[in-house]
VMD Tcl script that draws the C-alpha trace (Angstrom):
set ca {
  {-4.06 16.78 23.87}
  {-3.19 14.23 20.56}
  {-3.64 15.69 17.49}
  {-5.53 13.60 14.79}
  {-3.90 10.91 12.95}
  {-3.83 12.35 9.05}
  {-3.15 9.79 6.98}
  {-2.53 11.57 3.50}
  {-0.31 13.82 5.49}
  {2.06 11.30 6.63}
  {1.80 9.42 3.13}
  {3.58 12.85 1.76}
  {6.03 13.07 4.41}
  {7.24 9.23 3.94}
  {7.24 10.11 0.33}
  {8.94 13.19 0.79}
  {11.87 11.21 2.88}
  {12.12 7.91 0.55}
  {11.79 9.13 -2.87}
  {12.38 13.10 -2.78}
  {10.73 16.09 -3.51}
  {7.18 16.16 -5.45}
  {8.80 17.41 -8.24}
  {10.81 14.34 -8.62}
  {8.38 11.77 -8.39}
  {8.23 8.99 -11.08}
  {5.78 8.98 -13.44}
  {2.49 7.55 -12.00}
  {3.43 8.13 -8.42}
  {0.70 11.34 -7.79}
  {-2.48 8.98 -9.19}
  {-1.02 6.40 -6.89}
  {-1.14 8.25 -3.93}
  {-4.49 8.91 -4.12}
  {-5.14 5.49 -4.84}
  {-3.37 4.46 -1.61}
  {-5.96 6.52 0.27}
  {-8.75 5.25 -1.39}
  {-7.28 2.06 -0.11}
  {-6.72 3.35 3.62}
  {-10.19 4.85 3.77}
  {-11.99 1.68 2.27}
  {-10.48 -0.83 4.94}
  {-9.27 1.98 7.97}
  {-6.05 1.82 9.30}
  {-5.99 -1.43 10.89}
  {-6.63 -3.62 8.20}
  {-4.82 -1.27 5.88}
  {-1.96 -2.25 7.66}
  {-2.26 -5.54 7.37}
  {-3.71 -5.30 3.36}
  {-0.32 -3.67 2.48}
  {2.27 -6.11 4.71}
  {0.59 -9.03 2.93}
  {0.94 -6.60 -0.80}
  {4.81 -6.71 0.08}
  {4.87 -10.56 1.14}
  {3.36 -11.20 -2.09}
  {5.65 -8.85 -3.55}
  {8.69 -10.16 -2.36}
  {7.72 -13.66 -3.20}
  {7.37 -12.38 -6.73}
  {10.84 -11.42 -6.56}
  {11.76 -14.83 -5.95}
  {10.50 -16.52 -8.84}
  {9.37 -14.13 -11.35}
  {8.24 -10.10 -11.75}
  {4.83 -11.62 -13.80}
  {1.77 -9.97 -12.75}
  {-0.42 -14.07 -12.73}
  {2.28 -15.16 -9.96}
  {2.50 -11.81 -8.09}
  {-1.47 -11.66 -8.28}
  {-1.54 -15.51 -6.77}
  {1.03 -14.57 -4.19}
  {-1.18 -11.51 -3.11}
  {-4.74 -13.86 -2.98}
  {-2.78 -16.43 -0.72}
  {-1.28 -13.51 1.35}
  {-4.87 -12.25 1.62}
  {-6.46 -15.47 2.27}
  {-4.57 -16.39 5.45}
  {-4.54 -13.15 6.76}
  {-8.35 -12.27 6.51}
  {-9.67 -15.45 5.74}
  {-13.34 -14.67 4.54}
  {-13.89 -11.61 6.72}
  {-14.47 -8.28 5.00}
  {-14.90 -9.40 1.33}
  {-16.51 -6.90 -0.08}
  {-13.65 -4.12 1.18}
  {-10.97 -6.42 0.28}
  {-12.43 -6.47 -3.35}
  {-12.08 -3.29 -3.99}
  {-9.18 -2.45 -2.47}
  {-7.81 -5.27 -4.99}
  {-9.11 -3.43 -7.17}
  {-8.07 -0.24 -6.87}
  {-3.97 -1.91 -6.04}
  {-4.37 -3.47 -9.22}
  {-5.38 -0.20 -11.18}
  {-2.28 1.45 -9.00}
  {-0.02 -1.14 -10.16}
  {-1.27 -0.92 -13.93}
  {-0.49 3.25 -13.34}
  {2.77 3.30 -11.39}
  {4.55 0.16 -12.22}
  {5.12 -3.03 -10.88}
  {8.59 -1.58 -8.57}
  {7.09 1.91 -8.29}
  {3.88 0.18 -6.80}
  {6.05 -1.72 -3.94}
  {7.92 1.67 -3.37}
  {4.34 3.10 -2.49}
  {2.98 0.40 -0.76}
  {6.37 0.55 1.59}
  {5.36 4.45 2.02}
  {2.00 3.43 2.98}
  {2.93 0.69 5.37}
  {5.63 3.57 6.72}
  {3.01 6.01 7.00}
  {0.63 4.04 8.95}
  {3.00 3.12 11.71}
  {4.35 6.58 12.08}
  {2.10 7.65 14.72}
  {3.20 4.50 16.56}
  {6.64 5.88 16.72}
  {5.98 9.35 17.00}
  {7.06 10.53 20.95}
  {3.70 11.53 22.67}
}
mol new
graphics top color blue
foreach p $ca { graphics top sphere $p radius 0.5 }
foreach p [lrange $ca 0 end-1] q [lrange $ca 1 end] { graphics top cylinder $p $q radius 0.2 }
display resetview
């Protein structure tokens, strides 16, 4: 029997193991959690997946040049753009949205933390021993 993939659980646990207790948490990092799962239950795991890898492409190519939010935003479009191409606007709208409103809240560096814990937490049950 497989248990049921909870994806707000495992956010905690990867949390938990890369930034520390709840307690500890930086400023922001609660709202931004829920965010995340907005996120994940707008576009399902799949494509949440594949939302967040291109997030830390664009992130890292941010890192690059420069930490403004103009470049990191064009980074993240072209990221987006070769990854969906015009499939599942509408979703990936609003989960634009909602990362932007996540960034605003946790911080540009606390942001890629979270989107690392996502893109940990949604291939956890890929590594987990059945």
């Amino acid at each position: 029997m497989r248990n049921e993939y909870d994806f707000s659980f495992e956010l905690y646990i990867q949390l938990r193991e890369q930034v520390g207790p709840r307690g500890s948490w930086p400023y922001g990092f609660k709202p931004g959690r829920k965010l995340m799962e907005i996120i994940y239950q707008q576009l399902g795991r799949t494509d949440a997946l594949r939302f967040f890898t291109c997030v830390r492409e664009a992130a890292s190519c941010s890192y690059l040049r420069s930490r403004t939010m103009p470049m990191y935003r064009d980074h993240l479009a072209a990221a987006l753009k070769c990854e969906f191409g015009d499939t599942r606007k509408q979703q990936l709208d609003a989960a634009w949205l909602v990362l932007n409103t996540a960034r605003d809240i946790t911080g540009a560096e606390h942001c890629d933390l979270l989107a690392d814990c996502v893109i940990a937490a949604l291939k956890a049950d890929e590594m987990a021993p059945v």
